[in-house]
N, C-alpha and C positions, 0 to 999 in steps of 0.2 A: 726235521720232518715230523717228531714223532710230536712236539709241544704243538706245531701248526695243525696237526692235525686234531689231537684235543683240543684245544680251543673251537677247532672249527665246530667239533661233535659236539661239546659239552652245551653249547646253547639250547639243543633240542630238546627242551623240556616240556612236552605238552601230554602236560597231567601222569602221567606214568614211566616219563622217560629219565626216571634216575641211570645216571653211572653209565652205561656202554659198559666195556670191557677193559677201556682202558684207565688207569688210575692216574690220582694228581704226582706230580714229584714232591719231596720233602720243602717244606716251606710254601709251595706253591699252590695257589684257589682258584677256584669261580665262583662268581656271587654274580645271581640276575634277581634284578626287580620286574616285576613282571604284574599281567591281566589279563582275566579271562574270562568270558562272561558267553549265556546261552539264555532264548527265550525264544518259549515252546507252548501251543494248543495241542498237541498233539503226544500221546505218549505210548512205547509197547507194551500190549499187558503181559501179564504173565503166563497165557500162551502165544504169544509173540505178535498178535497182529496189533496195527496203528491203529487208537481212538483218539475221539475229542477230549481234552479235558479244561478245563480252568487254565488261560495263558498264565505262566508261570515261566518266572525270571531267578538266576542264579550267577554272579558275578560278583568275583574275587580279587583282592590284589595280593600279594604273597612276595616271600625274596627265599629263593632256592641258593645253596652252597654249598662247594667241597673243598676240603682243604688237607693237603697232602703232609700227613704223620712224620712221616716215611715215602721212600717209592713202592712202598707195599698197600698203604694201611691210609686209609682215607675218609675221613670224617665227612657226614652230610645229615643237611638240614634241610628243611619244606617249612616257611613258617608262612602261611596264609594266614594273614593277622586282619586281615579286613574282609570279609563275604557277606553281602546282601541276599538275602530269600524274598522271593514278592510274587505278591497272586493276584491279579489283575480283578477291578471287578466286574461284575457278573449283573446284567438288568435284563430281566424277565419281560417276551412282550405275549400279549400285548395290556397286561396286569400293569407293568411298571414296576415292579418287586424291587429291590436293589439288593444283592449281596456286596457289602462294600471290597472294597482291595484290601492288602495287606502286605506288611513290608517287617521284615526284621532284619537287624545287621547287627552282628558279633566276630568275635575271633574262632578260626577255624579250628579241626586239627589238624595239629603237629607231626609233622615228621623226622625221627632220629633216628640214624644210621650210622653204621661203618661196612667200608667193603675195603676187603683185601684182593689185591692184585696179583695174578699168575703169569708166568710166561711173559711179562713188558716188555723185554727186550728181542722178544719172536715176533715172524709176522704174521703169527692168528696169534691176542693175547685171550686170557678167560680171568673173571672176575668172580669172586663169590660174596653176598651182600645179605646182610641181617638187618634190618627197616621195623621200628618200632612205629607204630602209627599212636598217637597217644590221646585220649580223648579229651581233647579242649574244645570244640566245637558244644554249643548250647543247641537244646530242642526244645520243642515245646512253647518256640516265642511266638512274637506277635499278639495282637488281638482274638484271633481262631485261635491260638494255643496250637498249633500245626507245622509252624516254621522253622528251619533247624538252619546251623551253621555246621551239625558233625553230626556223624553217626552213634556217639556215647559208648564205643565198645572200644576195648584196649587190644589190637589186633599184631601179629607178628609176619613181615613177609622174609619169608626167605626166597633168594634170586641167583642167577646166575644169566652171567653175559659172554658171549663171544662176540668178538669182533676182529676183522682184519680191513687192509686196507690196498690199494694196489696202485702200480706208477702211473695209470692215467685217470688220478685226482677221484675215482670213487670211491667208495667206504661202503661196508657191510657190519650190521651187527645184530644179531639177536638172542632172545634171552626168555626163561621157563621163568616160572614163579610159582609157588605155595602162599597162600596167605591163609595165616592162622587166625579165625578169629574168637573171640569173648560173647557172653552175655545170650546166647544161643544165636547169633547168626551165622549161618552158612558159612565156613569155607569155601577159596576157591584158587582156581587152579588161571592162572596169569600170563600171556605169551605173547610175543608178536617181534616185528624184525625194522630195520630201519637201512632202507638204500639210499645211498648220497652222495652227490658231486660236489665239490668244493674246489675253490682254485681262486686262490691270490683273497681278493674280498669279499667273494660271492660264495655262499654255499645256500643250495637247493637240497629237500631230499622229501622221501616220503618216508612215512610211517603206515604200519599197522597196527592196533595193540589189541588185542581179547582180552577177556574176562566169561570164564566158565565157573559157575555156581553151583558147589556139589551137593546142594539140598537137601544138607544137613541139620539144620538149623529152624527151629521154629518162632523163630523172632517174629515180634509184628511187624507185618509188611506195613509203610507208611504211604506206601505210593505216589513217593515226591517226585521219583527219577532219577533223584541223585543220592537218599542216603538209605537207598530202600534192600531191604533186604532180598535174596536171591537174584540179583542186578546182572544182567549178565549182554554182553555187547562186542560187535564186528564192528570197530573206530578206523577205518581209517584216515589220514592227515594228510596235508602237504605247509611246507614250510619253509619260509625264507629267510636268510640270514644275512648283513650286511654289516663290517669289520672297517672298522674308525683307526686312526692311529691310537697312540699312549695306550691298549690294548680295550678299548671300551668298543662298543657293538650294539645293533639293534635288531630284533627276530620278529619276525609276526607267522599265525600261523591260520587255517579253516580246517575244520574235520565235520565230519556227518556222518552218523551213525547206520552203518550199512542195515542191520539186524539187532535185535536186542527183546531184552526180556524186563518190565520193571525198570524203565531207561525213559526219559525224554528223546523224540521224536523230533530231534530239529539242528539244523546248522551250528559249532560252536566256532567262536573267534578267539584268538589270543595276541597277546607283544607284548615285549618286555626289553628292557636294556641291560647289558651285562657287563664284568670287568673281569678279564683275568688277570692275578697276581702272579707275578713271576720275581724269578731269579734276578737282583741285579748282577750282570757278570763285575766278577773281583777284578 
């Protein structure tokens, strides 16, 4: 029960959904290749209501992975190795003007982690996770010199998950975060929960996730939407998961951003395919 039921959780990875509560076993992974992409006229400013601005696309492909120490101690990686920034162009009427488009594509950042696992063997477990965000993402591209693939700051989250599970097939888990960050931006404060049905090949669930900016930080705001400082957003998701034999899978998910601050303004999509590594029994 406890393996089917990690495999069902562990696919839910949209954008901030490391780890759950429950951890890998020793020798044992997930690894998803995955994509996810959002394009937006519209963005929150930084006192929160929707403008227009310049259509503006962001779309990544990335491979997320955990892989179990121990039954305690759980290594994980985020590597977004491929993300496009593009600004659509812009013609002035009834002048004719052109601001042309703009597009840059590099490697993202990085994500490296470990969490340790509490209580596995109960049925509410808690996890505790140290998440190094590392800055591989480029700024500054393109033609405009405006276009980024990362934020450039070396940030630290620390997290914590609870989850439990119960006998008719639904799942609960959620989890607080701290994220530390560098280079004067803002801290913030990170949380949200995740309900789910699963059963046999099907698993459904939703998500919420926050982000509260404790406006700290006086970084230049770049107001991309996505690596802009004091960023703060009500995400919530829904998501679907479908389970192959030989342990491989495929996920797709939609989210729209209820509220936010310094945030694009529009529908996001994702999918991706997954593998869990297991045990072969002796």
């Amino acid at each position: 029960m406890r393996n089917l039921l990690v495999t069902s959780i562990l696919f839910l990875l949209t954008g901030n959904g490391f780890c759950q509560g429950w951890s890998q076993n020793q020798g044992e992974g997930y690894f998803k290749l995955g994509t996810n992409g959002i394009q937006a006229d519209t963005y929150f400013s930084p006192d929160g209501s929707s403008i227009s601005i310049t259509t503006t696309g962001f779309y990544s492909i990335g491979l997320y992975g955990e892989y179990g120490f121990n039954s305690q101690i759980t290594g994980i990686v985020n590597l977004p190795f491929l993300i496009t920034n593009t600004l659509d162009e812009v013609r002035f009427q009834p002048s004719g003007n052109v601001i042309p488009g703009d597009s840059f594509t590099a490697v993202g950042d990085f994500d490296l982690g470990i969490k340790y696992g509490w209580f596995q063997d109960k049925p509410v477990v808690l996890s505790t996770s140290l998440i190094l965000g590392i800055p591989t993402g480029k700024t500054g591209g393109g033609e405009s010199g405006i276009l980024q693939t990362g934020d450039s700051e070396f940030n630290q989250l620390f997290r914590t998950d609870v989850s439990f599970s119960l006998p008719v097939s639904i799942y609960f888990s959620a989890f607080g975060a701290f994220n530390n960050r560098t280079r004067d931006f803002s801290d913030e404060i990170r949380y949200g929960f995740d309900l789910g049905y699963y059963k046999k090949k099907i698993l459904v669930a939703f998500h919420l996730n926050a982000i509260q900016s404790l406006q700290n930080g006086n970084a230049e705001n770049v107001n991309n939407g996505i690596f802009s400082n004091n960023l703060e957003y009500l995400l919530p998701s829904l998501e679907v998961g479908w389970f192959f034999p030989n342990n491989f899978g495929i996920s797709a998910y939609a989210s729209n951003v209820l509220r936010g601050q310094n945030v694009l303004d529009a529908p996001g999509f994702g999918a991706g395919i997954f593998y869990q590594l297991k045990n072969t029994p002796q």
